[in-house]
N, CA, C and O atoms as a DFTB+ gen file, in Angstrom:
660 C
 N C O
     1  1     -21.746      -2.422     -19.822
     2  2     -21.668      -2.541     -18.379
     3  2     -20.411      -3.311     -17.973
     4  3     -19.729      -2.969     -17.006
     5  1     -20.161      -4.246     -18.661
     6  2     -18.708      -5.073     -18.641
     7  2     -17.510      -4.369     -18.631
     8  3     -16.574      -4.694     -17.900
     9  1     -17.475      -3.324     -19.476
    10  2     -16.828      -2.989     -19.346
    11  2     -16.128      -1.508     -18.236
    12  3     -15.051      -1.081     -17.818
    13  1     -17.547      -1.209     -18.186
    14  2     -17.706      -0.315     -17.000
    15  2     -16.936      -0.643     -15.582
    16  3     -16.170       0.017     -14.880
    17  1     -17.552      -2.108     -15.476
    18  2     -16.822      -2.704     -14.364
    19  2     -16.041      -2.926     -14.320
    20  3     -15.636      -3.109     -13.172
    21  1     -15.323      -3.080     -15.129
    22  2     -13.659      -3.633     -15.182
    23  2     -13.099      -2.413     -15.584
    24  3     -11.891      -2.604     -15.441
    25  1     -13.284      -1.100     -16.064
    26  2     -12.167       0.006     -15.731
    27  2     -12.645       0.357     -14.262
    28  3     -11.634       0.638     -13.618
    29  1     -13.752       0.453     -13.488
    30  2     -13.540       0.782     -11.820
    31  2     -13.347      -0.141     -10.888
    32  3     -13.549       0.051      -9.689
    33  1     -12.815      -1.534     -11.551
    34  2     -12.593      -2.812     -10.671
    35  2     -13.641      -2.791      -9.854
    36  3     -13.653      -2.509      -8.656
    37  1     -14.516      -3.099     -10.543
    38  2     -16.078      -3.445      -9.593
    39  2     -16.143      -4.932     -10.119
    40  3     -16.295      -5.288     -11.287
    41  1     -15.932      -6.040      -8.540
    42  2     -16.096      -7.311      -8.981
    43  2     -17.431      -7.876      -8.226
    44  3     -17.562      -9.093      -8.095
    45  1     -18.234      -7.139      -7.824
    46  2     -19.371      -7.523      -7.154
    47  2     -20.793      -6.550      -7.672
    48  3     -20.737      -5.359      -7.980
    49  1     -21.695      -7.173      -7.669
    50  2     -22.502      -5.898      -8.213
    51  2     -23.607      -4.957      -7.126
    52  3     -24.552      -4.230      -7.432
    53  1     -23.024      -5.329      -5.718
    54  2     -23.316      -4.369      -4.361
    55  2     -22.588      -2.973      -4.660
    56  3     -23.088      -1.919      -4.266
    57  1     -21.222      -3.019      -5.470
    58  2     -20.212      -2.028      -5.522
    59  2     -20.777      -1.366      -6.418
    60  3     -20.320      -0.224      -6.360
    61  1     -21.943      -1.499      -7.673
    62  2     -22.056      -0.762      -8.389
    63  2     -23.234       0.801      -7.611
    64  3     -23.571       1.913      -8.018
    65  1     -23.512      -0.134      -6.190
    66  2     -24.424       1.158      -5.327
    67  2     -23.210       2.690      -5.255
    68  3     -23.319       3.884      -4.978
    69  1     -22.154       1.797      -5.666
    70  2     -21.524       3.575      -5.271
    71  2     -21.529       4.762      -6.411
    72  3     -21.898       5.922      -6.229
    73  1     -21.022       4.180      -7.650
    74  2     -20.982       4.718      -8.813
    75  2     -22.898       5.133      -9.150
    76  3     -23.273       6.092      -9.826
    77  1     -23.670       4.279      -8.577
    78  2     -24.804       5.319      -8.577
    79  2     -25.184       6.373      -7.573
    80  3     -25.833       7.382      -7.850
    81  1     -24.840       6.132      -6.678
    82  2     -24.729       6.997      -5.779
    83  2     -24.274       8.633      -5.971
    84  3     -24.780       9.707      -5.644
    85  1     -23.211       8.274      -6.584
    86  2     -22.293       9.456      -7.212
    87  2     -23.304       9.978      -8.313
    88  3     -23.861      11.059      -8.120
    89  1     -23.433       9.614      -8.888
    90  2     -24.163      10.252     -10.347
    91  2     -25.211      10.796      -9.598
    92  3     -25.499      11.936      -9.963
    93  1     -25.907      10.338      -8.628
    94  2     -27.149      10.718      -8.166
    95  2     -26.809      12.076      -7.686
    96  3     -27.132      13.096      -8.295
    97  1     -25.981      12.051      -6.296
    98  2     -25.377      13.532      -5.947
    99  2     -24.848      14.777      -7.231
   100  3     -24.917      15.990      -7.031
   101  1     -24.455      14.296      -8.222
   102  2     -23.924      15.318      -9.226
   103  2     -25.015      15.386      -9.992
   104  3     -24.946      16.464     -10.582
   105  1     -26.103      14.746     -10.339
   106  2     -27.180      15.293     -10.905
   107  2     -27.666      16.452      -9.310
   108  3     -27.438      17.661      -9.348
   109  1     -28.187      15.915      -8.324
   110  2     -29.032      16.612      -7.396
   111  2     -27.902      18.059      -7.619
   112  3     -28.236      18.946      -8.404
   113  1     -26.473      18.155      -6.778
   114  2     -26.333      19.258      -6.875
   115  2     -26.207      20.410      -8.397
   116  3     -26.256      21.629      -8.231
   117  1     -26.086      19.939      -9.465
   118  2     -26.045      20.538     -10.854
   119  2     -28.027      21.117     -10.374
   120  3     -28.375      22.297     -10.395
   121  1     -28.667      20.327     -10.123
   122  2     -29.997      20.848     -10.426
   123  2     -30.106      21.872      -9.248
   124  3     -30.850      22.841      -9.402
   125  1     -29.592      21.759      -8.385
   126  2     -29.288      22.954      -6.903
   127  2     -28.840      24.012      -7.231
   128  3     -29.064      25.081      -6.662
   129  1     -28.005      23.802      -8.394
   130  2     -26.930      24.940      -8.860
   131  2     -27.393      25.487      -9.800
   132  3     -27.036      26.663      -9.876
   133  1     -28.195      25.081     -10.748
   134  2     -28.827      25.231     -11.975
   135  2     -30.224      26.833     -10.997
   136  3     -30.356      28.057     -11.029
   137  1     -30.903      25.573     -10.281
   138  2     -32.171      26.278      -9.756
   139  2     -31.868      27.823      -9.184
   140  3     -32.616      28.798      -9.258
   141  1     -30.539      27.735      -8.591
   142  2     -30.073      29.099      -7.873
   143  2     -29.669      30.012      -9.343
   144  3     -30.028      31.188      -9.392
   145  1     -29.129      29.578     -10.178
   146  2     -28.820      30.713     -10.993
   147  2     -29.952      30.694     -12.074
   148  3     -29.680      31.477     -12.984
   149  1     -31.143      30.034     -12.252
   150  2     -32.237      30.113     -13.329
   151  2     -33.509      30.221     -12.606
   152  3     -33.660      29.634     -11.534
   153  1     -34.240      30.790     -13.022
   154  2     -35.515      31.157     -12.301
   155  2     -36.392      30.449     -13.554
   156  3     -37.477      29.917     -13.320
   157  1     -36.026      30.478     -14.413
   158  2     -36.699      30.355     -15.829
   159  2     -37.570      29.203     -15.357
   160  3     -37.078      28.287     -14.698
   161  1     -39.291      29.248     -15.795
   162  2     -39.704      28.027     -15.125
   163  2     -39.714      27.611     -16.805
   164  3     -40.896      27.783     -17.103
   165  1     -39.074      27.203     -17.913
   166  2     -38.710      26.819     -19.311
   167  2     -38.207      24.998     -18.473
   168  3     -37.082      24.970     -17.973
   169  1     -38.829      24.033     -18.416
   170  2     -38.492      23.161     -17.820
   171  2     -37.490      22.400     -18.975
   172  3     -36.311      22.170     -18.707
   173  1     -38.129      22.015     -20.367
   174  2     -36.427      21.869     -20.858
   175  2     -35.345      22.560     -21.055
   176  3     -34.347      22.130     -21.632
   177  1     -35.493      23.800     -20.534
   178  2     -34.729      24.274     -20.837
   179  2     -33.455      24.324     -19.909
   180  3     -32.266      24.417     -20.214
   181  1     -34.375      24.189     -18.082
   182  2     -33.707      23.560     -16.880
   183  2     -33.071      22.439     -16.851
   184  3     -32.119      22.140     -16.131
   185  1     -33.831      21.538     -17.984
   186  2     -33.327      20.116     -17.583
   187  2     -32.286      19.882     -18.491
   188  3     -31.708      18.810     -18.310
   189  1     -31.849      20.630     -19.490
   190  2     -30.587      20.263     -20.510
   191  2     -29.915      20.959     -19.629
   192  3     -28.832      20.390     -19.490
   193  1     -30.004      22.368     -18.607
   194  2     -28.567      22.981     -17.802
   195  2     -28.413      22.016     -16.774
   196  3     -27.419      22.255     -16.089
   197  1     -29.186      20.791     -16.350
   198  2     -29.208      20.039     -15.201
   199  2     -28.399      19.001     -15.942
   200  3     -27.508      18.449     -15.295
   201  1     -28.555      18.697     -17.044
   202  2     -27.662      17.794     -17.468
   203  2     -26.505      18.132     -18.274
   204  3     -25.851      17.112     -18.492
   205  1     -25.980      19.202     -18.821
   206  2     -25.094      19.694     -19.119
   207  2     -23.960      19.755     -18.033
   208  3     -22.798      19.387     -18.200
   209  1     -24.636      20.414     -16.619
   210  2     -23.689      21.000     -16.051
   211  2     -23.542      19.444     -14.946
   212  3     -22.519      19.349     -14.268
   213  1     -24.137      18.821     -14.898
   214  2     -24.051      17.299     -14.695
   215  2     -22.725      16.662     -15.328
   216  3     -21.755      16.253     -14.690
   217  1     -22.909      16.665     -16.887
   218  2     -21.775      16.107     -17.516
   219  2     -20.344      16.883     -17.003
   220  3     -19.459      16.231     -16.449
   221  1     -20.211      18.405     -17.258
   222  2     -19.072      19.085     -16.219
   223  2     -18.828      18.206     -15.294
   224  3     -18.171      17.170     -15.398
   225  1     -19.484      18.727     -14.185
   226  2     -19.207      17.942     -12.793
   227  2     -18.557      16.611     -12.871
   228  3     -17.507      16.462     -12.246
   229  1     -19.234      15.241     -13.824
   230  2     -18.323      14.057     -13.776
   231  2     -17.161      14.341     -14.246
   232  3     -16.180      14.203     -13.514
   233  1     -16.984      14.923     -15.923
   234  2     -15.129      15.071     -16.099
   235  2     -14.275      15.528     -15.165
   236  3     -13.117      15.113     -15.099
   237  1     -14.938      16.739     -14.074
   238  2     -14.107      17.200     -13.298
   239  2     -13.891      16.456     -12.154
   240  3     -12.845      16.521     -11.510
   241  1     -14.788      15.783     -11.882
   242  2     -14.484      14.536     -10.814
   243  2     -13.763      13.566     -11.669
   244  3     -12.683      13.168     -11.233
   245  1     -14.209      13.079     -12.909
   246  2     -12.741      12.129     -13.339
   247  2     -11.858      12.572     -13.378
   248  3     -11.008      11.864     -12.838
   249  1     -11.305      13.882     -13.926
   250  2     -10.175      14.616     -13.567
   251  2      -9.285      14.550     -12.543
   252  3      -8.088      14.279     -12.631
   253  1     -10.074      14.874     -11.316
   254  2      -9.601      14.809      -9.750
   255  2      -9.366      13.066      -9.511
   256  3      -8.247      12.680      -9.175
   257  1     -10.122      12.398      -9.645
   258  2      -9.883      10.887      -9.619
   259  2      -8.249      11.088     -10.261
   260  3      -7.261      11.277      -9.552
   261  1      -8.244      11.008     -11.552
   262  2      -6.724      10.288     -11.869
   263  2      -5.817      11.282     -11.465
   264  3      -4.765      11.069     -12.067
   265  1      -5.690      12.522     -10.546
   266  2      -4.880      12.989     -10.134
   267  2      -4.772      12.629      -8.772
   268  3      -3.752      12.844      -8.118
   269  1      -5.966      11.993      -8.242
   270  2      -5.701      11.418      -6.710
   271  2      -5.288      10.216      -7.129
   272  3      -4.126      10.207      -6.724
   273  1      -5.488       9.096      -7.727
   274  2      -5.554       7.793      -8.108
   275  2      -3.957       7.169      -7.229
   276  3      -3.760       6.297      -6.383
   277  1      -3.155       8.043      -7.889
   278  2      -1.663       7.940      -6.905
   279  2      -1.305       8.268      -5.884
   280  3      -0.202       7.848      -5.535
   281  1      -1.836       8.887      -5.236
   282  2      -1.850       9.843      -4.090
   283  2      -2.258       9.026      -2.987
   284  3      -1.480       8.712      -2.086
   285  1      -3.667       8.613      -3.041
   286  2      -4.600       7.977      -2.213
   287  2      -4.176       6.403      -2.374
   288  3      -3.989       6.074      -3.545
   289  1      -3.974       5.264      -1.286
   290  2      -3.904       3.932      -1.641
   291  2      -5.127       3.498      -0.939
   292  3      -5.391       3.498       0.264
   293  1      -5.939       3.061      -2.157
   294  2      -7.050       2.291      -2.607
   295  2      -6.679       1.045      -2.995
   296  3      -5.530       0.940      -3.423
   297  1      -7.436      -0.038      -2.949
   298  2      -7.425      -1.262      -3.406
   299  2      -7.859      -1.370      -4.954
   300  3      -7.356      -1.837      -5.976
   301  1      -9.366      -0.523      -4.512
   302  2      -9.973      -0.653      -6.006
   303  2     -10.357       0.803      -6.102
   304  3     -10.601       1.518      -5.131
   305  1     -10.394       1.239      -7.601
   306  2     -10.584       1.898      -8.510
   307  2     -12.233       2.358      -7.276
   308  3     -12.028       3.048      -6.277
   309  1     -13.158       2.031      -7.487
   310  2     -14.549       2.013      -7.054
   311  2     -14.701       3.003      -6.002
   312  3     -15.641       3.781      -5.841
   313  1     -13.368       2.832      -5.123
   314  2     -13.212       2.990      -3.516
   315  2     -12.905       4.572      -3.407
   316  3     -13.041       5.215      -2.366
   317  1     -12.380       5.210      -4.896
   318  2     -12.380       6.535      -4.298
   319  2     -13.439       6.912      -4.691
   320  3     -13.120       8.100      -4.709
   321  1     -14.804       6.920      -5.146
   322  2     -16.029       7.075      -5.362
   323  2     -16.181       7.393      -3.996
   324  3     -16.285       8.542      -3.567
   325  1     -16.193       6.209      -3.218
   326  2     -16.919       6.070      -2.275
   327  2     -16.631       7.488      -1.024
   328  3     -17.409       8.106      -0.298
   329  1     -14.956       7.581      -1.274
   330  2     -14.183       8.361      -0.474
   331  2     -15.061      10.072      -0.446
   332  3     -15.453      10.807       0.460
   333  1     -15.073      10.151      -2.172
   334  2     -15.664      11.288      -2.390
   335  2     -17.480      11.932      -1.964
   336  3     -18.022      13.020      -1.773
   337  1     -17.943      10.195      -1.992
   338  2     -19.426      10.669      -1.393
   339  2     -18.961      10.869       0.175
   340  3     -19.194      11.974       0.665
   341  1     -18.364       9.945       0.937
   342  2     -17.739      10.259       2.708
   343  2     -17.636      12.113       2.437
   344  3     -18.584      12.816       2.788
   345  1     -16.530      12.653       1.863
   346  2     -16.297      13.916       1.620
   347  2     -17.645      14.724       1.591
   348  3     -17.931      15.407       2.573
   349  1     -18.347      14.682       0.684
   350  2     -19.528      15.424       0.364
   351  2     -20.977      15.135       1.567
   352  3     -22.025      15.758       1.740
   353  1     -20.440      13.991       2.168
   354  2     -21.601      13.887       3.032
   355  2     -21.233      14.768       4.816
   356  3     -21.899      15.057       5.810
   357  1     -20.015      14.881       4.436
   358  2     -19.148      15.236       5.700
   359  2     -19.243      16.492       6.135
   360  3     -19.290      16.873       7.305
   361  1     -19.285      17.527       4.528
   362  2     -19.263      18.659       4.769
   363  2     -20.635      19.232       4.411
   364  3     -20.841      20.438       4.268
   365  1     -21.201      18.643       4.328
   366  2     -22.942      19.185       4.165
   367  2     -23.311      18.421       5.622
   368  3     -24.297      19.089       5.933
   369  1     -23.185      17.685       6.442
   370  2     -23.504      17.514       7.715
   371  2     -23.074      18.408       8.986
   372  3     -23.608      18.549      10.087
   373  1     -21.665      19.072       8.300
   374  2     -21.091      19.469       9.776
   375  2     -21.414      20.741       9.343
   376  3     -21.315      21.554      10.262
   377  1     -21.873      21.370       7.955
   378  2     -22.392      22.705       7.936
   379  2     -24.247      22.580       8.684
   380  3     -24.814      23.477       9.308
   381  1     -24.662      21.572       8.436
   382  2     -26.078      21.358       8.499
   383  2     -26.093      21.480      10.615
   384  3     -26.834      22.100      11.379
   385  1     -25.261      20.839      10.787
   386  2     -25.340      20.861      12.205
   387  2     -24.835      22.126      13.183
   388  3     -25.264      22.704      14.182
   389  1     -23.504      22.226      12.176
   390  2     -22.765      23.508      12.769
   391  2     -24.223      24.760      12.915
   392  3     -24.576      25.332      13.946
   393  1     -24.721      24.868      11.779
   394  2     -25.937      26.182      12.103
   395  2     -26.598      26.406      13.281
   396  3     -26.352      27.233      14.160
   397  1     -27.823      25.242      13.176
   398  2     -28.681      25.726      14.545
   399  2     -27.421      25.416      16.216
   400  3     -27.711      25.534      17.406
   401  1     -26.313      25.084      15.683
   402  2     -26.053      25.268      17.130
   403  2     -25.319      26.520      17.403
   404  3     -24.950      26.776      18.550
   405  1     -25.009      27.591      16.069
   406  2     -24.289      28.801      16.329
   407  2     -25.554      29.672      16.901
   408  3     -25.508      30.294      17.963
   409  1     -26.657      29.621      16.057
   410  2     -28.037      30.062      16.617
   411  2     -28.267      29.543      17.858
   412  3     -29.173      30.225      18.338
   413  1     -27.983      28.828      18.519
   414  2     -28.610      28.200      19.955
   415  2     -27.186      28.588      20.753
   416  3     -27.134      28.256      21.937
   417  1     -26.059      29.255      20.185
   418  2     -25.144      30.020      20.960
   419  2     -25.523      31.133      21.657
   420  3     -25.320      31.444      22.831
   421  1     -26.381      31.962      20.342
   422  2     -26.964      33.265      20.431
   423  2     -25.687      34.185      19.393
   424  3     -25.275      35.303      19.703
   425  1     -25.258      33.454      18.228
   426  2     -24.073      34.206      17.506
   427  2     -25.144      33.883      16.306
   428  3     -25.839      32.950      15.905
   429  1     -24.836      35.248      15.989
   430  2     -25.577      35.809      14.180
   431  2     -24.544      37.323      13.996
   432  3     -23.671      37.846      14.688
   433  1     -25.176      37.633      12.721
   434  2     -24.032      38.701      12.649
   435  2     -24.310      39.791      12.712
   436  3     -23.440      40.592      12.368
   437  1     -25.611      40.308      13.167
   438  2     -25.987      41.261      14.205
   439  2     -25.006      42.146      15.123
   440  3     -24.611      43.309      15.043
   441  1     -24.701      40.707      16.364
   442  2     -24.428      41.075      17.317
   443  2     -22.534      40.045      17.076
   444  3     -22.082      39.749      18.182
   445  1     -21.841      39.704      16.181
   446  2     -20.720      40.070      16.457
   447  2     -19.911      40.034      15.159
   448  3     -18.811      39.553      14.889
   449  1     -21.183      40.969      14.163
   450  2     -20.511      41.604      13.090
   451  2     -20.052      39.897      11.863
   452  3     -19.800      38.768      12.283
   453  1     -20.087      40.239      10.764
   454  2     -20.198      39.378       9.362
   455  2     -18.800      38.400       9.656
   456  3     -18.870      37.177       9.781
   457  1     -17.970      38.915       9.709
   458  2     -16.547      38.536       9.495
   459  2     -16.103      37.740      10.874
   460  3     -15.260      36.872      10.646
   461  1     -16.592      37.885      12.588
   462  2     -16.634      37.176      13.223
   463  2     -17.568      36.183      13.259
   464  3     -17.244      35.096      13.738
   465  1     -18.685      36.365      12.833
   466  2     -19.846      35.480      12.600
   467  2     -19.476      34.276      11.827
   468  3     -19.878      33.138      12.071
   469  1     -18.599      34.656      10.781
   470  2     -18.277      33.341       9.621
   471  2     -17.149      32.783       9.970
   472  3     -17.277      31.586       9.710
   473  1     -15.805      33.038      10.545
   474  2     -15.353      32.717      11.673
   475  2     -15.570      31.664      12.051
   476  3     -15.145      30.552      11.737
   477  1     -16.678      32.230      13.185
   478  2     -16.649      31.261      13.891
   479  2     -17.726      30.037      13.595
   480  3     -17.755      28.999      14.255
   481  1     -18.614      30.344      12.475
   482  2     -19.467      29.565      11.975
   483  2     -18.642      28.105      11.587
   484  3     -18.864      26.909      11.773
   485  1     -17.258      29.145      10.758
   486  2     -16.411      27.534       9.970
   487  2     -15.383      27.054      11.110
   488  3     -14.964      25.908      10.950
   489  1     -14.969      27.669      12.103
   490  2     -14.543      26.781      13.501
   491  2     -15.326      25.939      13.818
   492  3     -14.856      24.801      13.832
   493  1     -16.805      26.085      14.202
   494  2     -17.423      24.864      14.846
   495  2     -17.983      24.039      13.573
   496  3     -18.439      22.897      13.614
   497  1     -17.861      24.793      12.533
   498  2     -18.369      23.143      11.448
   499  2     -17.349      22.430      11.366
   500  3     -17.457      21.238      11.079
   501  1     -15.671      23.242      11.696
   502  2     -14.512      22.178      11.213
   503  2     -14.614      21.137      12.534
   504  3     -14.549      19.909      12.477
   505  1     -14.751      21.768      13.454
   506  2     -15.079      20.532      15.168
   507  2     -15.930      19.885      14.533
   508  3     -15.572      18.735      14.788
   509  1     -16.853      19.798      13.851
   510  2     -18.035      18.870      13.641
   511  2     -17.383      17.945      12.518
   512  3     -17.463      16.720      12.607
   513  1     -16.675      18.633      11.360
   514  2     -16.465      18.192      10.218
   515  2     -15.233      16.996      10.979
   516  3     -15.364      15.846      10.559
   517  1     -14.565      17.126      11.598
   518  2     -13.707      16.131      12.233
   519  2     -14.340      15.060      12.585
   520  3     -13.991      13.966      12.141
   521  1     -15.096      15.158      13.211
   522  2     -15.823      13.718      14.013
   523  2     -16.391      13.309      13.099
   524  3     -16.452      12.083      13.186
   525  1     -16.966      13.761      12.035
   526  2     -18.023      13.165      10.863
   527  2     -17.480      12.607       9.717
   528  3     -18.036      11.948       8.838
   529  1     -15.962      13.060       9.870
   530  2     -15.247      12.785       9.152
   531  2     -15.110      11.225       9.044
   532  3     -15.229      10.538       8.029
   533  1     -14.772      10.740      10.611
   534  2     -14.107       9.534      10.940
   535  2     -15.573       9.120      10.561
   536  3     -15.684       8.612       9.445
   537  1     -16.804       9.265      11.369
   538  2     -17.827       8.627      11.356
   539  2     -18.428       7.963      10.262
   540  3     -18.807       6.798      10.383
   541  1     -18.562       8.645       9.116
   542  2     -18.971       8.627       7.868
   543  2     -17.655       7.341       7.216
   544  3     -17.875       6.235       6.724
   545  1     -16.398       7.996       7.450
   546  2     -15.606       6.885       6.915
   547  2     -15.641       5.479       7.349
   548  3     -15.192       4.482       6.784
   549  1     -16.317       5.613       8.557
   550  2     -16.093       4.058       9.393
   551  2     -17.740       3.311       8.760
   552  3     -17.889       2.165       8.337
   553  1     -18.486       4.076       8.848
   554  2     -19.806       4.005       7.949
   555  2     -19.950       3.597       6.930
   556  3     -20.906       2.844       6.746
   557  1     -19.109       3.903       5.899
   558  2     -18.619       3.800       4.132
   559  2     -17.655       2.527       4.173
   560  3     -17.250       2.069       3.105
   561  1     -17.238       1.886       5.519
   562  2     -15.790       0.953       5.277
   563  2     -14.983       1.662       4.773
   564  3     -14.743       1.276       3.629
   565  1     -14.117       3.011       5.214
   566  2     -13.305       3.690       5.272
   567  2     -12.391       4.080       5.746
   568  3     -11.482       4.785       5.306
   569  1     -12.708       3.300       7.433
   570  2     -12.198       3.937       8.010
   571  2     -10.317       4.692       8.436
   572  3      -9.842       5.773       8.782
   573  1      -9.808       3.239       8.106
   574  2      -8.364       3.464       8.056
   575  2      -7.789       4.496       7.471
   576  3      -6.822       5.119       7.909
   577  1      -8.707       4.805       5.904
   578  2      -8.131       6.112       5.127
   579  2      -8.322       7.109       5.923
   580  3      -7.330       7.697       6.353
   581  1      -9.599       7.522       6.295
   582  2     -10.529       8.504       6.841
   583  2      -9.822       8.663       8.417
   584  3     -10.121       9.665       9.067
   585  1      -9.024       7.801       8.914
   586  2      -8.296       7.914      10.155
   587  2      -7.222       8.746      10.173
   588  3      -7.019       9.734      10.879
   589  1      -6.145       7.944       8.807
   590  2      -5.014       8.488       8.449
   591  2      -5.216       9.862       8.298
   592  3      -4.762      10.728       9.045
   593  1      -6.139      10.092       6.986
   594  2      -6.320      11.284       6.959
   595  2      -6.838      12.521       7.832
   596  3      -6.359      13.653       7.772
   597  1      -7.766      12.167       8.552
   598  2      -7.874      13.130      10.225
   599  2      -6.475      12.903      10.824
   600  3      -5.774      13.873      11.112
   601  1      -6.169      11.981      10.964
   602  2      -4.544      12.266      12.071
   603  2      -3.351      13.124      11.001
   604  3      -2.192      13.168      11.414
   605  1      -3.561      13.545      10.136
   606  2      -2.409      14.854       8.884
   607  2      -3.110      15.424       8.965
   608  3      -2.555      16.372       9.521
   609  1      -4.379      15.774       8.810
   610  2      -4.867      17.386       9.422
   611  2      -4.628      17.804      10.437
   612  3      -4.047      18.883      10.555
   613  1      -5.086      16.923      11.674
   614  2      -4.715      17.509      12.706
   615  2      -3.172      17.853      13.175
   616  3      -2.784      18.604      14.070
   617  1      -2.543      17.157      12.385
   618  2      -0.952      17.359      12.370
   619  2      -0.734      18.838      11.849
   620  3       0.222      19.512      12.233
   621  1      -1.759      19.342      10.875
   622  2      -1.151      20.461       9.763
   623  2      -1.736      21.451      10.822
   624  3      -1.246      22.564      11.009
   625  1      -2.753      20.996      11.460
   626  2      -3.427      22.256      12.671
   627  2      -2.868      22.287      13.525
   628  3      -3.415      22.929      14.422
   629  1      -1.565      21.717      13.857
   630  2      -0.372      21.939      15.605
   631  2      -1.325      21.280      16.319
   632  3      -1.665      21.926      17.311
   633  1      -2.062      19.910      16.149
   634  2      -2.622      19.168      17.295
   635  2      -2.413      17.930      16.783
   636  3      -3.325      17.104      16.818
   637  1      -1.138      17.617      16.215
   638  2       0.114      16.395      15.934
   639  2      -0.033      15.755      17.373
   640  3      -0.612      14.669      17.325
   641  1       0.305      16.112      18.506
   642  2       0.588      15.733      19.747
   643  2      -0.501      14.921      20.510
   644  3      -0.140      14.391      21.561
   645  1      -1.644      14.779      20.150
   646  2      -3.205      14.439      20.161
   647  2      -2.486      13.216      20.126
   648  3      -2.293      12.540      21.136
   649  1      -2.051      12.888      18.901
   650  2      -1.381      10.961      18.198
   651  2      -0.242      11.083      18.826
   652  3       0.511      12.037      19.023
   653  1      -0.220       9.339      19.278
   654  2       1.786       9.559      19.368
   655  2       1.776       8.094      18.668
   656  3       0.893       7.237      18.708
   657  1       2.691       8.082      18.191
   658  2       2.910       7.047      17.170
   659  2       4.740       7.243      16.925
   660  3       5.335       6.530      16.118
């Protein structure tokens, strides 16, 4: 554990809520992902693909870590954990919300066809995904990153002019 903490510069042991946090989400979605492609009710046999594809998921998030590690200015090691649950909570909220309000539009793909339907499904989750963005970051003690970073998207979307700085 000592040493755990000292490669993610965790000097408090409140900080270790994030690094469980994380493991928790990459077990839940591996078993989400597992359940959609196995029907098999073989329960060890579910629970070694739940933890197999578990172990995936962390290298590839350590992966992405030391390729953001420079990119992103963090204080501590710990903090892009945290960045990445903000991320994952951001875009499973603004899809979760974006839905019943495309349904309470009266848009399905019925009536304006598959390809406008999805459209406009990921327009109003990205309006949502913006605000939840900041929210979640200011939530997590994020916010400054989670600021910066909404004000360069909206720069890369021609609504630069929003900020003046």
């Amino acid at each position: 554990m000592k040493q755990f903490k000292k490669d993610w510069q965790i000097t408090r042991n409140w900080q270790l809520l994030f690094p469980a946090m994380g493991i928790i989400g990459i077990v839940y979605t591996a078993s989400k992902i597992i359940g959609l492609l196995f029907t098999d009710d073989n329960v060890l046999l579910r629970a070694s693909l739940v933890l197999f594809l578990s172990y995936l998921l962390v290298r590839l998030c350590l992966f992405i870590f030391k390729k953001l590690e420079n990119k992103w200015k963090v204080t501590y090691r710990w903090e892009m954990i945290r960045i990445f649950i903000v991320f994952a909570i951001t875009g499973s909220s603004s899809a979760f919300v974006g839905r019943p309000l495309i349904k309470l539009l009266g848009i399905n793909q019925e009536n304006f066809g598959i390809w406008l339907y999805w459209v406009l499904f990921v327009v109003i989750s990205l309006v949502f995904y913006q605000f939840f963005l900041v929210l979640f970051g200011w939530l997590f003690g994020q916010f400054e990153f989670f600021w910066d970073f909404e004000k360069k998207m909206l720069r890369r979307f021609g609504l630069g002019f929003l900020f003046k700085e």
